[in-house]
PDB file of N, H, CA, C and O in Angstrom:
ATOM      1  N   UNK A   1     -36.451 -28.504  13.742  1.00  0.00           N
ATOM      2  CA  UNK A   1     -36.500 -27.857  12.471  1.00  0.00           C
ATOM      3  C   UNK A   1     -36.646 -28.873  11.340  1.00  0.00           C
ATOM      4  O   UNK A   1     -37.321 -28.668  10.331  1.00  0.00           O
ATOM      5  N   UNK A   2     -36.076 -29.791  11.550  1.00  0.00           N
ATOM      6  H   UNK A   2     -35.527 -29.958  12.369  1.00  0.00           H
ATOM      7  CA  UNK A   2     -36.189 -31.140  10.616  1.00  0.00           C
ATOM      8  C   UNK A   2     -37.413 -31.673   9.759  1.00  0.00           C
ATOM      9  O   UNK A   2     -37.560 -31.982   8.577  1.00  0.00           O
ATOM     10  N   UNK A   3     -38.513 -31.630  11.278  1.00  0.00           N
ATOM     11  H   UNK A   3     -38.394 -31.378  12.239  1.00  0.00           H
ATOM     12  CA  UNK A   3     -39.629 -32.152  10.955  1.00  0.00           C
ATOM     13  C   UNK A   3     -40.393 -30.887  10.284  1.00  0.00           C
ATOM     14  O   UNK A   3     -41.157 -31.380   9.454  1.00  0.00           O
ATOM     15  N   UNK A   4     -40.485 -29.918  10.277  1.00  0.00           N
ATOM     16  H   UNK A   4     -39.864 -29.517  10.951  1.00  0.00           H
ATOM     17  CA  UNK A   4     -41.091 -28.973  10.479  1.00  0.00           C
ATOM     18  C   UNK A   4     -40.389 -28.844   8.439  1.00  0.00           C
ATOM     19  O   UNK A   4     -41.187 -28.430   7.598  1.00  0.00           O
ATOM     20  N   UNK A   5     -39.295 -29.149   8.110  1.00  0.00           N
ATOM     21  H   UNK A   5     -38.647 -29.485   8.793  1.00  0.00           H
ATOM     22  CA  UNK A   5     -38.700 -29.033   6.629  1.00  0.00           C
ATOM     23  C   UNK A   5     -39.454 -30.022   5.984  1.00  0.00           C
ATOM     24  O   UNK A   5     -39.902 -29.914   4.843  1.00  0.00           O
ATOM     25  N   UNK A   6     -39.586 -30.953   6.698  1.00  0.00           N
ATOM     26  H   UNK A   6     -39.222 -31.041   7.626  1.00  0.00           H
ATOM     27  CA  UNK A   6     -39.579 -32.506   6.007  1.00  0.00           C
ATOM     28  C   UNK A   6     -41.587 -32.596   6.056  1.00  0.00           C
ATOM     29  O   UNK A   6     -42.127 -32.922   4.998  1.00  0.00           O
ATOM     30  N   UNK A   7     -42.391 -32.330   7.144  1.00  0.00           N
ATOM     31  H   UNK A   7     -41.953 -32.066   8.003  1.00  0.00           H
ATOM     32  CA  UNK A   7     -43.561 -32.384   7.091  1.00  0.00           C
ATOM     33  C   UNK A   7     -44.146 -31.579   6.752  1.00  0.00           C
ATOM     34  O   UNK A   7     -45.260 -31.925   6.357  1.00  0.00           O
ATOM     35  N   UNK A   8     -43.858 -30.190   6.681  1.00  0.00           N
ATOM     36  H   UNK A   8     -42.953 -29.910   7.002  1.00  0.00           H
ATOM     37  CA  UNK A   8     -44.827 -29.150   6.562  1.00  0.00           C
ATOM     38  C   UNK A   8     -44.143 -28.182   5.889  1.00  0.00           C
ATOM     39  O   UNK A   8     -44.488 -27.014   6.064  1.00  0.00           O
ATOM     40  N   UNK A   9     -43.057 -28.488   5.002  1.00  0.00           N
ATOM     41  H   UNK A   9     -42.776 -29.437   4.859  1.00  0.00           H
ATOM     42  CA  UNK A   9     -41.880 -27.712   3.838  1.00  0.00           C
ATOM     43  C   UNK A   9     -41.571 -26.351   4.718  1.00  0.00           C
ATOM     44  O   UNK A   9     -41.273 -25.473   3.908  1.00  0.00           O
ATOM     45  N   UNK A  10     -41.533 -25.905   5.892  1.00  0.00           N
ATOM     46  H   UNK A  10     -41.775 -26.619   6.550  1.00  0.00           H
ATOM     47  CA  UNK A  10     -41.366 -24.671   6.354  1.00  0.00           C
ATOM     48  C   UNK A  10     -39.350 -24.610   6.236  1.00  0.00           C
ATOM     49  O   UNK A  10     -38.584 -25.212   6.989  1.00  0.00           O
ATOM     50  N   UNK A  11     -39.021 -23.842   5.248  1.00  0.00           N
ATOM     51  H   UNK A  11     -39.643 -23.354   4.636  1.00  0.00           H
ATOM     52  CA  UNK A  11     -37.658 -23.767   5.496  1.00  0.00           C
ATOM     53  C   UNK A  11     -36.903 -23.122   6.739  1.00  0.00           C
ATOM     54  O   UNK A  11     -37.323 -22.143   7.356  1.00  0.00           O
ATOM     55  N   UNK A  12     -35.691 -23.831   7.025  1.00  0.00           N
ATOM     56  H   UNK A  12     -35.349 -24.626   6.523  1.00  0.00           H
ATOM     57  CA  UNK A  12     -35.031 -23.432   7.951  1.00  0.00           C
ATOM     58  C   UNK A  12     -34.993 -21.527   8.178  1.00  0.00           C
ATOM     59  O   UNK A  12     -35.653 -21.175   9.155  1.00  0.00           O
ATOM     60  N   UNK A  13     -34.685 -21.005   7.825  1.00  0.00           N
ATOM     61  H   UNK A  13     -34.148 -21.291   7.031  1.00  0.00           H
ATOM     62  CA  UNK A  13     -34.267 -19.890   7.007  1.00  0.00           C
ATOM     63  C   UNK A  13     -35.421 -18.743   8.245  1.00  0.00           C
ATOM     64  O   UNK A  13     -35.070 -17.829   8.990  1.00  0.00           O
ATOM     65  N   UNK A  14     -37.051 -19.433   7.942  1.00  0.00           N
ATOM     66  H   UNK A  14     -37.336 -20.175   7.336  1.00  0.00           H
ATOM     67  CA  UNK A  14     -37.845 -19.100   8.591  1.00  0.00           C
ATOM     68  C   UNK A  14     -37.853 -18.471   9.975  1.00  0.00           C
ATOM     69  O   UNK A  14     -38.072 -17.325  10.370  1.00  0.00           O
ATOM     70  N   UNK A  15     -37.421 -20.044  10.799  1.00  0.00           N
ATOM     71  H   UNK A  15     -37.244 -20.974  10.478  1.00  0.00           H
ATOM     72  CA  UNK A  15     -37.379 -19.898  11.940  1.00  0.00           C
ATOM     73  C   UNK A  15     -36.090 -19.537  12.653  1.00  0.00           C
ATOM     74  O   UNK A  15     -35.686 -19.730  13.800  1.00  0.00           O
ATOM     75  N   UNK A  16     -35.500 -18.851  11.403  1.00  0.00           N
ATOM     76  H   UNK A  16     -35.829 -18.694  10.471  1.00  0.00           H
ATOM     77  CA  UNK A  16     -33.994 -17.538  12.173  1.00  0.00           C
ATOM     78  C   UNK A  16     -34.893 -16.378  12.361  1.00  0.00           C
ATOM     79  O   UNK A  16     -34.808 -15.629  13.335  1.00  0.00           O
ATOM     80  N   UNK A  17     -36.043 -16.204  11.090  1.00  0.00           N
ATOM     81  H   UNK A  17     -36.112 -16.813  10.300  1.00  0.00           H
ATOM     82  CA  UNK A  17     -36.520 -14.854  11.448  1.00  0.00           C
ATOM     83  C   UNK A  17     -37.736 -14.958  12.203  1.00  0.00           C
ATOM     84  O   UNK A  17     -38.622 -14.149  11.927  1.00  0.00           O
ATOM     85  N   UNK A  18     -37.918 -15.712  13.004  1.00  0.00           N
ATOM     86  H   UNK A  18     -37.198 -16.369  13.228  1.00  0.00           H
ATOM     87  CA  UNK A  18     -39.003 -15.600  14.425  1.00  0.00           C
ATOM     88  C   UNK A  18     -38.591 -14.791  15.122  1.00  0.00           C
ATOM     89  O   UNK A  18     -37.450 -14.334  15.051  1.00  0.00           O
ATOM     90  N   UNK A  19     -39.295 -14.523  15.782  1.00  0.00           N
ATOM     91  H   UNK A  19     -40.222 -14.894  15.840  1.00  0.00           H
ATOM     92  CA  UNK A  19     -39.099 -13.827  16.889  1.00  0.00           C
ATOM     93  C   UNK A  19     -39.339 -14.951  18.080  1.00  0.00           C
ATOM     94  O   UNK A  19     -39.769 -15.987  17.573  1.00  0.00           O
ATOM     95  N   UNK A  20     -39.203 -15.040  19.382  1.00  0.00           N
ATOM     96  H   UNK A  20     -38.855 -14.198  19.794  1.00  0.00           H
ATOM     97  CA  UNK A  20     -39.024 -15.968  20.304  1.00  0.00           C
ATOM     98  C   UNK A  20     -40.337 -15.533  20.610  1.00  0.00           C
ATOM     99  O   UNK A  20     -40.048 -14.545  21.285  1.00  0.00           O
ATOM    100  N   UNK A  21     -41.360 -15.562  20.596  1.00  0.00           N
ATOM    101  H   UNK A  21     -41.594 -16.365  20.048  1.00  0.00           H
ATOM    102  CA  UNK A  21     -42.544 -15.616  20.649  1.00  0.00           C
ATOM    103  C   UNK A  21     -43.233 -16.281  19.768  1.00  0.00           C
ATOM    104  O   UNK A  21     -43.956 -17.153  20.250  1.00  0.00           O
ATOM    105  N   UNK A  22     -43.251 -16.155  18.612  1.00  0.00           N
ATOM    106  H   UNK A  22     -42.664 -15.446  18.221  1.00  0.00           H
ATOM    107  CA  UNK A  22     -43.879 -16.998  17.571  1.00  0.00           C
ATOM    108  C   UNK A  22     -43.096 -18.181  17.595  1.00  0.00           C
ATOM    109  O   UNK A  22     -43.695 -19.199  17.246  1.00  0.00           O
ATOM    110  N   UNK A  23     -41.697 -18.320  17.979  1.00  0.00           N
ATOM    111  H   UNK A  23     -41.211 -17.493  18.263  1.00  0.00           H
ATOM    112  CA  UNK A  23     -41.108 -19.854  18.221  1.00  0.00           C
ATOM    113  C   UNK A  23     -41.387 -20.634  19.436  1.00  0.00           C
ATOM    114  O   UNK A  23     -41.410 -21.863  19.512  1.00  0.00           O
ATOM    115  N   UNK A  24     -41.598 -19.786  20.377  1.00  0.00           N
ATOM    116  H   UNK A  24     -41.580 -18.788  20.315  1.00  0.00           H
ATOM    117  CA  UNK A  24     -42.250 -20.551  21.379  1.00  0.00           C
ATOM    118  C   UNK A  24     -43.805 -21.484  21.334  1.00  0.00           C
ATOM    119  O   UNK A  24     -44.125 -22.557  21.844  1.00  0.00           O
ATOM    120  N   UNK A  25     -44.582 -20.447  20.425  1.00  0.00           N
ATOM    121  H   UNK A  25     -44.323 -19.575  20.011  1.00  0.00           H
ATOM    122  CA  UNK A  25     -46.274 -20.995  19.821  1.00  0.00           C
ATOM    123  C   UNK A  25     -45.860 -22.474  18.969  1.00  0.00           C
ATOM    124  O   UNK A  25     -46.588 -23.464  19.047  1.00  0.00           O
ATOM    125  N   UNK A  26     -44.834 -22.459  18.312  1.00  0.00           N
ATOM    126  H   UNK A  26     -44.243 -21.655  18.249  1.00  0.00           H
ATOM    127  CA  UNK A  26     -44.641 -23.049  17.166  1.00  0.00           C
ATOM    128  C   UNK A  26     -44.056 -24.574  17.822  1.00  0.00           C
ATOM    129  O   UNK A  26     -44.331 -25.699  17.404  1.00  0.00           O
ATOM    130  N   UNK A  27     -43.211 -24.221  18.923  1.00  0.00           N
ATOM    131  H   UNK A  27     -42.988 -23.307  19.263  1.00  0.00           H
ATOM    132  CA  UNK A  27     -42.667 -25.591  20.094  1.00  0.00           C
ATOM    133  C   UNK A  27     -44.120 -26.072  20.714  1.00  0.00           C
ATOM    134  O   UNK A  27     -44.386 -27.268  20.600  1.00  0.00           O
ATOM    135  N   UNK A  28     -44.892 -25.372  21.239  1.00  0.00           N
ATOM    136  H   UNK A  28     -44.676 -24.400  21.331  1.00  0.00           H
ATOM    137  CA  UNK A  28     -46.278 -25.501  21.812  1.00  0.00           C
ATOM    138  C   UNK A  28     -46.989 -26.524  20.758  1.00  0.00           C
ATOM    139  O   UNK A  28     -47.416 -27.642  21.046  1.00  0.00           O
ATOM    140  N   UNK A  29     -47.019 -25.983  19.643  1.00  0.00           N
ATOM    141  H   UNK A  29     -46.672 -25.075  19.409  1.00  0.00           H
ATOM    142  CA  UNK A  29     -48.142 -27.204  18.931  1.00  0.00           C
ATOM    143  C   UNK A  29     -47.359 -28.339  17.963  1.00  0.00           C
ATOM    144  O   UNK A  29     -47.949 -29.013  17.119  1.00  0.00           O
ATOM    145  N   UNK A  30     -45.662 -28.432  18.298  1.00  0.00           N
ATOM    146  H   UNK A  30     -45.183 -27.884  18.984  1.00  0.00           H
ATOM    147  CA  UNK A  30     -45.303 -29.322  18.138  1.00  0.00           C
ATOM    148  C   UNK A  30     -45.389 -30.225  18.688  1.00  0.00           C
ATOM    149  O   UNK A  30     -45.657 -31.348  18.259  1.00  0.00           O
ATOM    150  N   UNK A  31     -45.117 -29.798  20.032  1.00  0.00           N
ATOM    151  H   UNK A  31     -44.900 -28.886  20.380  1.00  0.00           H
ATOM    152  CA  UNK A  31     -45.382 -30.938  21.265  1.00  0.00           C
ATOM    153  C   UNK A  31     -47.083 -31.483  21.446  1.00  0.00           C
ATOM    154  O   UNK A  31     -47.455 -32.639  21.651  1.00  0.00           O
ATOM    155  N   UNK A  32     -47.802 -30.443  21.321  1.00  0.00           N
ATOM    156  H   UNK A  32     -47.500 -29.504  21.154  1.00  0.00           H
ATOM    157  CA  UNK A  32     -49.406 -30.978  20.844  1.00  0.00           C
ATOM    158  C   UNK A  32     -49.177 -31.893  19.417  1.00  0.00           C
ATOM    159  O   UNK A  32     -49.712 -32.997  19.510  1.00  0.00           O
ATOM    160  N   UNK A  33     -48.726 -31.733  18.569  1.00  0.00           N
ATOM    161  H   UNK A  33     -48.291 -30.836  18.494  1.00  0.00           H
ATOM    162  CA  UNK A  33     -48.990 -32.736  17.750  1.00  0.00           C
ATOM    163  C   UNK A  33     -48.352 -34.090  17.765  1.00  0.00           C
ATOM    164  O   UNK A  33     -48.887 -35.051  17.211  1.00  0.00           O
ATOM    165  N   UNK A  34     -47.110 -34.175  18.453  1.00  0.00           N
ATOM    166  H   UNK A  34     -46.675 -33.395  18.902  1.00  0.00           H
ATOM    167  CA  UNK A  34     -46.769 -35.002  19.325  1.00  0.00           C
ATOM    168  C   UNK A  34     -48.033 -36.307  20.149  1.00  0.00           C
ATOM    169  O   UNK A  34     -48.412 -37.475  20.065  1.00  0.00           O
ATOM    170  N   UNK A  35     -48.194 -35.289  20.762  1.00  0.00           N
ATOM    171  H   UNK A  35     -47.885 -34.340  20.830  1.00  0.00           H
ATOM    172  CA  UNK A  35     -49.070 -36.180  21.894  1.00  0.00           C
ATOM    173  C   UNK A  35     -50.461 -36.792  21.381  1.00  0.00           C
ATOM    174  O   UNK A  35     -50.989 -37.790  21.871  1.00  0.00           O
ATOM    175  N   UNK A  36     -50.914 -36.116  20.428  1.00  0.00           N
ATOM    176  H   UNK A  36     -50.485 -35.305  20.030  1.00  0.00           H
ATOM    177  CA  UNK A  36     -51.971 -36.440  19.306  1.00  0.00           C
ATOM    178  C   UNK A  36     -50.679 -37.497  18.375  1.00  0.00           C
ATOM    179  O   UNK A  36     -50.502 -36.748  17.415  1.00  0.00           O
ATOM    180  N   UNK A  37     -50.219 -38.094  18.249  1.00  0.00           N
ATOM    181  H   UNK A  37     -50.362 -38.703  19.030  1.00  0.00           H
ATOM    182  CA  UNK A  37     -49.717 -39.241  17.545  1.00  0.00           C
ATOM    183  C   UNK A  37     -49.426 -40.409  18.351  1.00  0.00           C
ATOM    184  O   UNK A  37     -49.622 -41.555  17.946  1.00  0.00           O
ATOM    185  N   UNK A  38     -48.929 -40.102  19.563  1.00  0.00           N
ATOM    186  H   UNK A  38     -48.769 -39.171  19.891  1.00  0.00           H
ATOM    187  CA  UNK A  38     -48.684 -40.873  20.525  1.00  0.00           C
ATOM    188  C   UNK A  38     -50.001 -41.466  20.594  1.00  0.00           C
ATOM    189  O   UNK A  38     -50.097 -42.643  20.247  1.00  0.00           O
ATOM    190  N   UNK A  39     -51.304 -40.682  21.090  1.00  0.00           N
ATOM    191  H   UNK A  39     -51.225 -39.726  21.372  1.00  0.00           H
ATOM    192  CA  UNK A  39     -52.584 -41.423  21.446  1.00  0.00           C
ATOM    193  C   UNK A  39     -52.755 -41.775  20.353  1.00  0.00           C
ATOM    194  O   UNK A  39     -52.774 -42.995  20.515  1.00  0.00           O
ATOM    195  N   UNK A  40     -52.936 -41.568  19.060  1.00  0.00           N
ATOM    196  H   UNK A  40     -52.921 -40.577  18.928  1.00  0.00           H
ATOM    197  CA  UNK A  40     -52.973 -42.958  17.985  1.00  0.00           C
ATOM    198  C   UNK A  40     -52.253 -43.538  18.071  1.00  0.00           C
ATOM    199  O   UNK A  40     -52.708 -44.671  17.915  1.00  0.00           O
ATOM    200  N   UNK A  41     -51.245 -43.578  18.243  1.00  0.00           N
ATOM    201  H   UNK A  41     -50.875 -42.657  18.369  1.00  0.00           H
ATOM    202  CA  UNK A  41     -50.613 -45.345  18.201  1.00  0.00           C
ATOM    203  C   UNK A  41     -50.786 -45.822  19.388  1.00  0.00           C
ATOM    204  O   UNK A  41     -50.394 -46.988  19.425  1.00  0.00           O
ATOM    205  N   UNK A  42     -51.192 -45.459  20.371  1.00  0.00           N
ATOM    206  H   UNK A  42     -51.510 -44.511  20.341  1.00  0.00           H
ATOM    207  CA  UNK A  42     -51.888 -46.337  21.850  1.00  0.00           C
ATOM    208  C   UNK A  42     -53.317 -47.220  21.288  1.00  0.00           C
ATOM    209  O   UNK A  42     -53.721 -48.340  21.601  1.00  0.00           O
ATOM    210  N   UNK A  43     -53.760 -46.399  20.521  1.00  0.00           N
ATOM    211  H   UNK A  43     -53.432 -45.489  20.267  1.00  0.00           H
ATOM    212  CA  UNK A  43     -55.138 -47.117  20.079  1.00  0.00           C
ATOM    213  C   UNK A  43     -54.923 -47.557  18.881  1.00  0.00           C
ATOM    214  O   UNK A  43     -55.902 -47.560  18.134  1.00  0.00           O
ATOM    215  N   UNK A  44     -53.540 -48.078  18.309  1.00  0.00           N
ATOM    216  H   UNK A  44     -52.744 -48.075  18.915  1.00  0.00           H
ATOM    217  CA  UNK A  44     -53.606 -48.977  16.846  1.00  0.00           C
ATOM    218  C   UNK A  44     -53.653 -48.250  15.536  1.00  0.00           C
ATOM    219  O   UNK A  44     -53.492 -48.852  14.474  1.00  0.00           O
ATOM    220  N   UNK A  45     -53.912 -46.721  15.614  1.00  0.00           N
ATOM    221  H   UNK A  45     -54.043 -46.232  16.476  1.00  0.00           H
ATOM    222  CA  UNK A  45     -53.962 -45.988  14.517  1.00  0.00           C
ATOM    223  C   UNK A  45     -52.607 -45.320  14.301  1.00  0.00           C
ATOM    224  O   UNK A  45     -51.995 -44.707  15.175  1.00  0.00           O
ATOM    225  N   UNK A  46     -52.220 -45.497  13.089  1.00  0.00           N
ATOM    226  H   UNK A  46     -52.718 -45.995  12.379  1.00  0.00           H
ATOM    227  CA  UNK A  46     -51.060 -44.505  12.717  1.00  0.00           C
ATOM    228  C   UNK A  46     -49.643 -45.530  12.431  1.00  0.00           C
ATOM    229  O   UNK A  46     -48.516 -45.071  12.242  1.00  0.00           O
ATOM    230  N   UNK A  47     -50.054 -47.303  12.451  1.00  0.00           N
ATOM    231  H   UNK A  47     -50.969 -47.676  12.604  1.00  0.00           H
ATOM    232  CA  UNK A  47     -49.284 -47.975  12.649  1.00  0.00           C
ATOM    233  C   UNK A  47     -48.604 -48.273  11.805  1.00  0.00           C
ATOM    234  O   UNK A  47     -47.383 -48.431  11.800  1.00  0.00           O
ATOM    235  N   UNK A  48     -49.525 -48.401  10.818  1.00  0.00           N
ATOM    236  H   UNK A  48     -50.517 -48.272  10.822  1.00  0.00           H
ATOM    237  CA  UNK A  48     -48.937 -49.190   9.315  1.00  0.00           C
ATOM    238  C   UNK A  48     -49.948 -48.414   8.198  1.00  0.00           C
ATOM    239  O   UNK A  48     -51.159 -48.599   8.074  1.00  0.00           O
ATOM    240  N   UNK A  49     -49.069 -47.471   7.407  1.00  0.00           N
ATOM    241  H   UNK A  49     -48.086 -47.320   7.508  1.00  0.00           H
ATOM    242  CA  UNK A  49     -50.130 -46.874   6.401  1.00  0.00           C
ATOM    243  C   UNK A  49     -50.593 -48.082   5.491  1.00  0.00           C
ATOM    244  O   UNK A  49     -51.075 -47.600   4.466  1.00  0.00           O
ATOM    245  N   UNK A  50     -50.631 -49.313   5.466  1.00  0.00           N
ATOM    246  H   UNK A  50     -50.239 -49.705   6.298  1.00  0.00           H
ATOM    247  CA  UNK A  50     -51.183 -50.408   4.313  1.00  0.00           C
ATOM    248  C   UNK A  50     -52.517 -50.709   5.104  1.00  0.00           C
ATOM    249  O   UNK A  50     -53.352 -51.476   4.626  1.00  0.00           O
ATOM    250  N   UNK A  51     -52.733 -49.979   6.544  1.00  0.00           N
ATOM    251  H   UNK A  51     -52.055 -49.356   6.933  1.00  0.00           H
ATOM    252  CA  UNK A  51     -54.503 -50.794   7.208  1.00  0.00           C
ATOM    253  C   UNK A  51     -55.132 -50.087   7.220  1.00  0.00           C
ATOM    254  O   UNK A  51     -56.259 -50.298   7.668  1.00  0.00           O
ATOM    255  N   UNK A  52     -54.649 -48.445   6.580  1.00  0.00           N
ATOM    256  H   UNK A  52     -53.733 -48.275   6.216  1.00  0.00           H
ATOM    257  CA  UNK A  52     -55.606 -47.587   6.411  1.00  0.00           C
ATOM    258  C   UNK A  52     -55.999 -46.912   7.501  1.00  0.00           C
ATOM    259  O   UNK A  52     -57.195 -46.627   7.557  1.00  0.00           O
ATOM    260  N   UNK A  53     -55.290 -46.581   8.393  1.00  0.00           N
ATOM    261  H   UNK A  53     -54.318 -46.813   8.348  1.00  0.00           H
ATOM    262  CA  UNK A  53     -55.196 -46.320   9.974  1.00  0.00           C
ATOM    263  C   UNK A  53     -55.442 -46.690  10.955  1.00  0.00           C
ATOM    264  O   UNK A  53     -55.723 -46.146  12.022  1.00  0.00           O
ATOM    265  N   UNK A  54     -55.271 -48.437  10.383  1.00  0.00           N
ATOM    266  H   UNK A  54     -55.042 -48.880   9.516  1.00  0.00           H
ATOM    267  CA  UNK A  54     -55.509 -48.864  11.928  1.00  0.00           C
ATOM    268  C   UNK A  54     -57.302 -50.119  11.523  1.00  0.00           C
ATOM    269  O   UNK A  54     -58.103 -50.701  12.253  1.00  0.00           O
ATOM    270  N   UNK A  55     -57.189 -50.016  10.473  1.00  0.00           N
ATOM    271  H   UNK A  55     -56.537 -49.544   9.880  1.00  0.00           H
ATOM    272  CA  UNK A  55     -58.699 -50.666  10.191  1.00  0.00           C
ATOM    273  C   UNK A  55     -58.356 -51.996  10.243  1.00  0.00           C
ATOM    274  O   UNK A  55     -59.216 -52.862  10.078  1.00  0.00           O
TER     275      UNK A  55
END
C-alpha cells in the first residue's frame, strides 16, 4: 500500500473498498512492475537519476 501512496498517490482508504478481485489485478501488475525494474537495473538503467537512465 505504501508504494502504491507514495508512487501513484492512490490512498489507503481505496484499497479497503476493493473488492478481492480488483486487488488481486492490482498485486498482478505490481509484481509486473517489479520485474520491469529489476530488468533495468540488470542492464544499468534506473541506477542513478544524474545519467539520465543509464546513459
Amino acid at each position: 500500500m505504501y508504494y502504491y501512496w507514495k508512487k501513484k498517490g492512490i490512498r489507503p482508504s481505496l484499497f479497503y473498498a476493493m473488492d478481492k478481485g480488483e486487488l488481486k489485478l492490482i498485486e498482478a501488475f505490481f509484481a509486473l512492475e517489479i520485474e520491469e525494474e529489476v530488468e533495468k537495473m540488470k542492464h544499468g538503467y534506473g541506477m542513478c537519476p544524474l545519467t539520465g537512465g543509464g546513459m
